[in-house]
C-alpha positions as CSV (number, residue, x, y, z in Angstrom):
1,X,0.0,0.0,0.0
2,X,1.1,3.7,-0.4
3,X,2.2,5.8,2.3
4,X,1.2,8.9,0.5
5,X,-0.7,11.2,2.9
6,X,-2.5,12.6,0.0
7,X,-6.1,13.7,0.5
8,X,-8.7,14.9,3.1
9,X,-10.8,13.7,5.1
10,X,-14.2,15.0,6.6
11,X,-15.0,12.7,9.6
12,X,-18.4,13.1,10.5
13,X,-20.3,11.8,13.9
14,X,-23.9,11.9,14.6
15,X,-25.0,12.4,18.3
16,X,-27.9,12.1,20.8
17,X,-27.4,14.0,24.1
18,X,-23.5,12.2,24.8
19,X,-21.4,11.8,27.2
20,X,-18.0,11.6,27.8
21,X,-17.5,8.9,25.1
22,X,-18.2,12.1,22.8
23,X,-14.7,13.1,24.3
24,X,-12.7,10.3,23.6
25,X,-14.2,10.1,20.5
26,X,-12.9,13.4,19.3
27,X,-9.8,13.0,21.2
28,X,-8.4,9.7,19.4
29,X,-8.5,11.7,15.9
30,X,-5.3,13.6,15.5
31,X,-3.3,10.1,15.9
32,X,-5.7,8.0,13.6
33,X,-4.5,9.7,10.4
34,X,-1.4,12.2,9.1
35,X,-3.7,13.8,6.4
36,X,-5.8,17.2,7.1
37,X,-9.1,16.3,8.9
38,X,-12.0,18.2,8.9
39,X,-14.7,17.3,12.2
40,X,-18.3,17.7,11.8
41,X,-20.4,16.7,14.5
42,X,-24.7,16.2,13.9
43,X,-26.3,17.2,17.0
44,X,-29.8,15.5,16.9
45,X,-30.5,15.7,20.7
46,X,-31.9,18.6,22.7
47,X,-28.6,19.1,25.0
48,X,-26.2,21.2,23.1
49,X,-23.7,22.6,26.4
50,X,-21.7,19.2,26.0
51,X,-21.9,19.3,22.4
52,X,-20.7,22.8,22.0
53,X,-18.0,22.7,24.6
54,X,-16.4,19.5,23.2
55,X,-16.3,21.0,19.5
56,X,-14.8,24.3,20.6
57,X,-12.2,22.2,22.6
58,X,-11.2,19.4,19.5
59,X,-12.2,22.2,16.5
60,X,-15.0,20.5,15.1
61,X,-17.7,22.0,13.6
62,X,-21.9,21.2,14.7
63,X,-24.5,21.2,12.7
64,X,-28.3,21.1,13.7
65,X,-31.5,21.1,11.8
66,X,-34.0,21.5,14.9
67,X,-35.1,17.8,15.2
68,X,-33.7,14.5,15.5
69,X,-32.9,13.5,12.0
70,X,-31.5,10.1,12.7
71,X,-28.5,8.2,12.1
72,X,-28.4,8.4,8.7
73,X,-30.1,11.6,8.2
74,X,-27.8,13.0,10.7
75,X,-24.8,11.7,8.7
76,X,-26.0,13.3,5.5
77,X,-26.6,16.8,7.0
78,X,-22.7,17.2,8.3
79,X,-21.6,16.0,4.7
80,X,-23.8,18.2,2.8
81,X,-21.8,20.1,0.2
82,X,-18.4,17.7,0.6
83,X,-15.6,18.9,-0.5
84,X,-12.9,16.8,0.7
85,X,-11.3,13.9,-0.6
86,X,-12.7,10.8,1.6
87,X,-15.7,11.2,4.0
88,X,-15.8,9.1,7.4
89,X,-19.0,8.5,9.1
90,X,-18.5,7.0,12.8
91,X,-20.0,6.5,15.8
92,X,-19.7,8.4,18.9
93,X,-18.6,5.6,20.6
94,X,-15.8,4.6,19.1
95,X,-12.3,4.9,19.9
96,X,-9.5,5.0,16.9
97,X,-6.0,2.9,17.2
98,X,-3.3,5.4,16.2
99,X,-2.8,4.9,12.1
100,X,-5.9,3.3,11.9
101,X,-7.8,6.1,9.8
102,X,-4.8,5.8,7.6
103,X,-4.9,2.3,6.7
104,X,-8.5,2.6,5.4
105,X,-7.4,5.5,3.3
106,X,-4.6,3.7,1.8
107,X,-6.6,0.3,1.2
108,X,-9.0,2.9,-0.9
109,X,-6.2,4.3,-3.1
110,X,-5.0,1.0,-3.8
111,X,-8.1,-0.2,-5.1
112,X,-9.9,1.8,-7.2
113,X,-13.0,-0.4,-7.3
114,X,-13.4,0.1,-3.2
115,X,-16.2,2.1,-2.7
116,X,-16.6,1.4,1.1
117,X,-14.6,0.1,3.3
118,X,-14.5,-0.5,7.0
119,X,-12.2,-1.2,10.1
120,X,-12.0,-4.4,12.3
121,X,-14.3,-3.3,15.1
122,X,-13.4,-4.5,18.9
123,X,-15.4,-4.7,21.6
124,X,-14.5,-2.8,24.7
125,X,-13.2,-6.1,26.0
126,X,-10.9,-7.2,23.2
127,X,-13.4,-9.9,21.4
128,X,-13.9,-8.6,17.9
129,X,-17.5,-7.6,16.8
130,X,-18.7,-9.2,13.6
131,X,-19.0,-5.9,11.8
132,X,-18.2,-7.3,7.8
133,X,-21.3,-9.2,7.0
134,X,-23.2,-10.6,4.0
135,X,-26.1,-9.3,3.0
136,X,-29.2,-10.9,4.3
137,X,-32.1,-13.1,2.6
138,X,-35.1,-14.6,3.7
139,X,-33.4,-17.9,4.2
140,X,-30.4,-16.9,5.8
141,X,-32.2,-13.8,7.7
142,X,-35.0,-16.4,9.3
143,X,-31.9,-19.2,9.9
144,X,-29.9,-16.1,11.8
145,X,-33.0,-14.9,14.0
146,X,-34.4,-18.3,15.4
147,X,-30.8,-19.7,16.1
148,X,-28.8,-17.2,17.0
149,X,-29.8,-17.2,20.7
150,X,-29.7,-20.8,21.5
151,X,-26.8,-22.1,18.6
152,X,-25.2,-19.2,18.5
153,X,-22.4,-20.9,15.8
154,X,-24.9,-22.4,13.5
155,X,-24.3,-22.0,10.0
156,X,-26.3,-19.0,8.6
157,X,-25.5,-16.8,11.4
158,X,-21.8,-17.7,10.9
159,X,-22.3,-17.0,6.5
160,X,-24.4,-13.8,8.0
161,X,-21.8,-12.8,10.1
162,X,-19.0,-13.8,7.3
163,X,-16.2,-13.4,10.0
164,X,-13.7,-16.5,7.8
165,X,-10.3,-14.9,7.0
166,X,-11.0,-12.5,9.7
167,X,-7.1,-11.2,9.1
168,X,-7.5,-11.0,5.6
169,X,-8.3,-7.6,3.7
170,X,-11.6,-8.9,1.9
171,X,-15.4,-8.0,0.1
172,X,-17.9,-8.1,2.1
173,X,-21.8,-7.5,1.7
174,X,-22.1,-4.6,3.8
175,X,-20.1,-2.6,6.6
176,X,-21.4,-1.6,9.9
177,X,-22.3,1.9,10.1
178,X,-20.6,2.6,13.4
179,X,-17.1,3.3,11.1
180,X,-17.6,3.6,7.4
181,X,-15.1,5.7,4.5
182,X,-15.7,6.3,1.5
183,X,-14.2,8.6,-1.1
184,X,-16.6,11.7,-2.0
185,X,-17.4,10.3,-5.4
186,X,-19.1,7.4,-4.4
187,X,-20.6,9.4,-1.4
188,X,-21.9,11.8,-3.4
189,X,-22.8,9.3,-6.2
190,X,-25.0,7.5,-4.2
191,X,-26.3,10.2,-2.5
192,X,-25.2,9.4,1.3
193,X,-27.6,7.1,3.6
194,X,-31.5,6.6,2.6
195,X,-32.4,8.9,5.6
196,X,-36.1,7.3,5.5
197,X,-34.4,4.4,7.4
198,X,-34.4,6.3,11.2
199,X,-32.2,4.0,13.1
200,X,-30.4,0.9,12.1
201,X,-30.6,-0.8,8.3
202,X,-29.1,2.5,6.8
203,X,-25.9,0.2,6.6
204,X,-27.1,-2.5,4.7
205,X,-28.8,-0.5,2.5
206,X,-26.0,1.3,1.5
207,X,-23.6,-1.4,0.6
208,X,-26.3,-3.0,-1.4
209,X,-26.7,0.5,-3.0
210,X,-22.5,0.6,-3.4
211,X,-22.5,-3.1,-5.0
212,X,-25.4,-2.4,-7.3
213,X,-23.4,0.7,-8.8
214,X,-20.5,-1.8,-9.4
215,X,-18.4,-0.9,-6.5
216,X,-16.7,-3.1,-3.8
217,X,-17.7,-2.8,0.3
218,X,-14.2,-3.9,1.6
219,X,-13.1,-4.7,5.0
220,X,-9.5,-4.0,6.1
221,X,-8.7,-5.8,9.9
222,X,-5.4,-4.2,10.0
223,X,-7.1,-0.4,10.7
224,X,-8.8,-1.0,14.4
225,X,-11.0,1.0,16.3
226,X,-12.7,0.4,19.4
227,X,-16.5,0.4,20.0
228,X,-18.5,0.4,22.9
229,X,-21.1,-1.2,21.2
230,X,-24.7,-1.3,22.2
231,X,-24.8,2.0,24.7
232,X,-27.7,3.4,23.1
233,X,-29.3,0.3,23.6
234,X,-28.7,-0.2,27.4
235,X,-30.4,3.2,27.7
236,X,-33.3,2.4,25.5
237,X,-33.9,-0.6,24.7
238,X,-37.0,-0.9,24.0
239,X,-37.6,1.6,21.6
240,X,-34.1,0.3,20.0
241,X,-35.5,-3.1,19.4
242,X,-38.8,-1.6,17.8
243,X,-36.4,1.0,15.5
244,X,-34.3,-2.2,14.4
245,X,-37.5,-4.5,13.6
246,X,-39.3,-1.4,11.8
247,X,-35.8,-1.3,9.5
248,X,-35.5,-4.3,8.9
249,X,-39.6,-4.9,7.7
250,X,-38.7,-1.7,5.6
251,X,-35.1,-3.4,4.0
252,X,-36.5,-6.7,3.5
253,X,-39.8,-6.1,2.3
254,X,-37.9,-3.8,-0.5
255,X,-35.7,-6.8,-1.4
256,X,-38.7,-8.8,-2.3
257,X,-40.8,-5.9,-4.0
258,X,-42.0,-7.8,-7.0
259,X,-46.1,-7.1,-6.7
260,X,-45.8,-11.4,-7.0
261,X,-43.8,-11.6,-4.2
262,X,-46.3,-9.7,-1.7
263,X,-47.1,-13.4,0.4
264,X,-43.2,-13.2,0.9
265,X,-43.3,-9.7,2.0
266,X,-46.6,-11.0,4.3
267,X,-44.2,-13.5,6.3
268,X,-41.4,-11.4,6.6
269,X,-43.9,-8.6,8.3
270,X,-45.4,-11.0,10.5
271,X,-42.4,-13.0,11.1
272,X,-40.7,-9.7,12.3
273,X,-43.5,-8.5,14.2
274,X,-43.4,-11.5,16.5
275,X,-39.4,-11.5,16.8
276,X,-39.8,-7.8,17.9
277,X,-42.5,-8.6,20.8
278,X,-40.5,-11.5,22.1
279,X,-37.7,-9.3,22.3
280,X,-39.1,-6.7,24.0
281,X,-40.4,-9.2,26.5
282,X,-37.6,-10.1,26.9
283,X,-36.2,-6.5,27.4
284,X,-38.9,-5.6,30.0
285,X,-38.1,-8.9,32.3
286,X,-34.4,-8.0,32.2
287,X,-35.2,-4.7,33.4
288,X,-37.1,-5.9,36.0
289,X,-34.8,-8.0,37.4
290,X,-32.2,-5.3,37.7
């Protein structure tokens, strides 16, 4: 790979009313990457103090629209009117290895037909989170759901999760949205996320959108980051289970969209819609016994 630091990058975060993770965040930056770095932060909650005081401290620029667009939507207002060479959309949460920003941008320029790529996500605790995966069908989607819990290695959530040659720079079906770059062309190609997804599915939407326009979603282990995955689900998980579900009847239900196919698109919606209630059952006696 090169070692050209050629290029900039506009690294974008969307945000809800953070904490200190917002810190860190902002903090880990400067050592991920030796190229100019522009900081844009969406603010889509109400409390803007810690959001104003942490962008004035780490330079980044905040951008509102008076309501809470989203992920996606919040990702697309801080890259409106791009300008730099690569565009980084991230999660709040995350913390970058030094270089790491770096390696992403040099796996792009070394293959022209990249038009997303991702890092190898970590878990606070060191276990890698499965965040390469393939895209999912109605086979592999109902297989994943009904054994995940209980056979955790069975075979489509381990083709879902598409985790073999885990060390290995390699195509994927879709990236995890918590870290994504991509250069402004494709970006601006594509025309960001589908902000009509709210929460959750914007991902997989856009790296089916990225391999139907004949690019590649590529995931490069040797750039890191942390994630301290799930926090806005510990706070809300209810309402984060019924986002998911609602993204997912939306993503699927567009998959099969042929007006023959609308029996298919009957299961999927009912075959969600019980998944969702179980899991918020399941949510609500958790809580209780805390």
């Amino acid at each position: 790979m090169t070692t050209e630091t050629t290029g900039t990058i506009r690294v974008v975060t969307v945000t809800y009313n953070p904490g200190a993770e917002l810190d860190r965040f902002l903090a880990s930056v400067p050592a991920a990457t030796a190229r100019k770095v522009t900081l844009v932060i969406a603010d889509n909650g109400s409390e803007h103090h810690l959001v104003d005081e942490l962008a004035a401290r780490h330079g980044a620029r905040v951008v509102r629209s008076g309501a809470n667009l989203g992920y996606g939507g919040g990702a697309n207002l801080a890259a409106a009117e791009l300008t730099e060479d690569w565009i980084v959309v991230a999660n709040p949460d995350i913390i970058w290895r030094p270089g790491s920003l770096d390696l992403l941008v040099e796996a792009a320029q070394a293959d022209p037909t990249a038009g997303c790529l991702g890092p190898r996500l970590l878990n606070s605790d060191g276990t890698v989170y499965p965040s390469g995966r393939a895209l999912p069908t109605l086979l592999g989607g109902a297989g994943h759901a009904l054994l995940t819990r209980v056979w955790p290695s069975n075979p489509f959530s381990t083709a879902y999760h598409a985790q073999n040659g885990n060390d290995a720079v390699r195509q994927v079906g879709w990236l995890s949205g918590a870290c994504l770059l991509l250069p402004r062309h494709v970006w601006q190609a594509l025309g960001g996320f589908d902000d009509d997804y709210f929460m959750f599915f914007e991902d997989v939407d856009l790296g089916s959108r990225v391999s139907r326009a004949g690019w590649r979603n590529i995931q490069v282990p040797e750039a890191v980051v942390i994630h301290e995955q799930g926090a806005s689900w510990k706070a809300r998980p209810e309402k984060m289970i019924r986002a998911h579900h609602a993204s997912a009847r939306r993503y699927m239900c567009g998959v099969y969209d042929a007006p023959w196919q609308a029996p298919v698109r009957w299961a999927i919606t009912g075959g969600l819609r019980l998944r969702e209630e179980a899991e918020v059952r399941l949510a609500r006696r958790a809580r209780r016994t805390h």
